[in-house]
Structures are given as structure tokens and as C-alpha cells.
N, C-alpha and C positions, 0 to 999 in steps of 0.2 A: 122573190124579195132580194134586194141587194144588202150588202155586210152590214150595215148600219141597220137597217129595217129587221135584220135579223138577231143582232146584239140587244135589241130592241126587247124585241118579240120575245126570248128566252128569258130575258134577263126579267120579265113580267111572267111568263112562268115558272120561274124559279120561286120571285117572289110571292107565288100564290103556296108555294109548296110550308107545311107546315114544321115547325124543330121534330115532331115525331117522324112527319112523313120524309125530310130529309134526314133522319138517323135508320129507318128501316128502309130507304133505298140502299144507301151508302151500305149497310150494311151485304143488302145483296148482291150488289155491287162486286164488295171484294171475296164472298163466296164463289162466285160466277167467275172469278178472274182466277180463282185456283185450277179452273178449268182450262187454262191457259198451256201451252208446254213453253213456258220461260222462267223455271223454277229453279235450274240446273245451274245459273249464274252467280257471280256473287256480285255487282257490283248494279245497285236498281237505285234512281231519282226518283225521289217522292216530293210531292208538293204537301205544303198544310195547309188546309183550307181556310179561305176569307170568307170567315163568318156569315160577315154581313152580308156578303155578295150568295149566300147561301151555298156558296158550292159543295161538290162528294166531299163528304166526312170521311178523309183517308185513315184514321185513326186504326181503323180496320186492318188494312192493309199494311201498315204498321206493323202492328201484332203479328200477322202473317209471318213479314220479314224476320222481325226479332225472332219469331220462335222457328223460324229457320236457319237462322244463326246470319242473315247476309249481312253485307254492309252498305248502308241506307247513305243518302246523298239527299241534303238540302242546299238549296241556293239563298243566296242573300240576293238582293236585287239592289241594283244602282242604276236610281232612276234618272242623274244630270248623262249618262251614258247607255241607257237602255242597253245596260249587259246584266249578266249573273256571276254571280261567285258561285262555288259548289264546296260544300265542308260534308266530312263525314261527319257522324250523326254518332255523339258516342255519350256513355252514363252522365258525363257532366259537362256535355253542349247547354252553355247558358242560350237561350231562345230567346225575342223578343218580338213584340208586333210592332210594325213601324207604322207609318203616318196613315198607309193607306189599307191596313187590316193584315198585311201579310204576316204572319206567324215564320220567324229565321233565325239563323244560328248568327249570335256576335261574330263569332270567330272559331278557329279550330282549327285540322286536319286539312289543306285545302287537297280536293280531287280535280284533276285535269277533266275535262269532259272527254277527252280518248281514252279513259280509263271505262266510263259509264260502259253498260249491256243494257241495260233492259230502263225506260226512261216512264213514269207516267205521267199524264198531261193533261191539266186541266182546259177545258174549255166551254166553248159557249154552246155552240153548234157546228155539226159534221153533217159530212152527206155518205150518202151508198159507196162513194170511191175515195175515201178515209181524207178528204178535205176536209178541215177546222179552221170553224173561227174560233178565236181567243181573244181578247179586251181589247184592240188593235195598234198596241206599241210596236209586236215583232219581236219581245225579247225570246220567247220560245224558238220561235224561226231559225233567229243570230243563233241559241246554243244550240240547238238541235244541228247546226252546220256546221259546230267546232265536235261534233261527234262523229264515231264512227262512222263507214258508212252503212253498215250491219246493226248497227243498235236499234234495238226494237223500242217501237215508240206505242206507245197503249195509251189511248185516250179512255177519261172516265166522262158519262152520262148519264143523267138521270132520265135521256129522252132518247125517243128514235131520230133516227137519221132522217135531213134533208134529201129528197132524190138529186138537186144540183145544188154545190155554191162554188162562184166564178171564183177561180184557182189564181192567184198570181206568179210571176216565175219563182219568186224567193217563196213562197210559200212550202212546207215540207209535210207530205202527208201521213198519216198514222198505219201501222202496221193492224191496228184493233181497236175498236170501242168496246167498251163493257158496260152496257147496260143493268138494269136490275133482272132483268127477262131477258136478255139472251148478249151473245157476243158475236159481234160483227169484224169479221175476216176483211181486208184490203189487197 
């Protein structure tokens, strides 16, 4: 299938998934992701999930963080430039969901993305050699290339891998998936 047919295809089995069965994946999700060795850092990117679009409920993972004491990085998106902003994530980050479901911080703390370690990344579908697709704007792409070049990038899934999807040059691929059953190495 090509990226379309496959943004497709998922984005229909997402929609089949139910609010219980997308809160007890997500939750295994981020159990299985403490099985990770990327705990040692302080500075990890979290996405909050677009509801509607059903995706991982990081809420989890959240918690993780907090009761680890790290310091959490959300983006604002700006969509007439298809970039991100990145604010630390603190007791009284006003949030708001803009037009298109996204859940982000007004304003705050801005973090440079060379600051970022450890990054997690929403997507649609991935294959066996940590290619993702994502809603196909490229804003992940863009930031994931003003980071390190060491930062670990974790993709979350509620599904297994694709065996192929055709790679592009800017595309940047995932150091890990975490599934609900099991975690997948790059």
C-alpha cells in the first residue's frame, strides 16, 4: 500500500478501536515503555493526544514522567508554517485544544529542540526498519532535524508494524515502537 492507502487503512482501524479499548492499550503501552533504558534523562517530548483522531492516550506516560521528577516538553503547532514551538510543561501551563483537536500549551518556558533526549511520537503506521507515517504535513520530520542527532525518538502504536513503507530522504526514522505486546528495536 502506498502512504495514502495506509493513512487510510489505520486511521479505520483506529476508528474501530473502542474509549475502553483505546485506554487499556495505551495504558500497556506506557508499562511496556518503562521497559525501555531511556529513563536516565531529563529532558523527554510528549504529545497529548487527538482525541478524536483516537490516538495513544499518553496520559500514562505522563505520570511516569511526573513521578519521575523529568522535565516534559509539549509543542504548540503552527499550522500557516508547519513548525512547532516546544514549552516546558509546568504546575500552571495554561493548555488549550485548537481547531484541529490538538491539546498545547499557550505559552511558557520555551525549550530549544537541542535541549530535547528522549522524544515520543505519535503516528499512524511504521514498518520493521522504524519508518512512520504520520498525518503527512512533515511537522515531526522539520523538528525531529532541529534535534540532536542522538535523541531517541519512540514511536507509540496500538498496532504491529508494516514489513515495508517507501521511506523519503527527509523522512527520519524511530529509534523504537511500543506496542501494547511488545517493543520493537530499530
Amino acid at each position: 500500500m502506498d502512504k495514502a492507502a495506509l493513512r487510510k487503512h489505520y486511521k479505520a482501524l483506529r476508528a474501530n478501536l473502542s474509549p475502553q479499548e483505546i485506554d487499556d492499550k495505551s495504558l500497556a503501552i506506557a508499562n511496556r515503555a518503562l521497559t525501555l533504558d531511556i529513563w536516565q534523562h531529563q529532558y523527554y517530548h510528549l504529545f497529548l493526544p487527538i482525541v478524536k483522531n483516537r490516538e495513544v492516550n499518553t496520559e500514562y506516560l505522563l505520570h511516569i514522567l511526573q513521578g519521575k521528577d523529568k522535565s516534559i516538553v509539549l509543542s504548540k503547532s503552527h499550522f500557516d508554517t508547519q513548525t512547532l514551538t516546544h514549552f516546558l510543561l509546568q504546575d500552571h501551563t495554561e493548555l488549550h485544544t485548537n481547531r484541529f483537536g490538538i491539546v498545547e500549551p499557550k505559552d511558557g518556558i520555551q525549550i530549544e529542540p537541542k535541549q530535547l533526549q528522549v522524544v515520543f511520537i505519535p503516528l499512524l503506521a511504521y514498518d520493521t526498519d522504524g519508518n512512520r507515517i504520520g498525518y503527512g504535513k512533515g511537522f515531526y520530520d522539520r523538528f525531529l532535524a532541529e534535534c540532536p542527532k542522538n535523541i531517541i525518538k519512540v514511536g507509540l502504536s496500538f498496532f504491529e508494524p508494516e514489513t515495508t513503507i517507501a521511506a523519503q530522504a527527509h523522512d527520519i526514522s524511530l529509534d523504537y515502537c511500543v506496542t501494547p505486546t511488545q517493543v520493537f528495536r530499530f
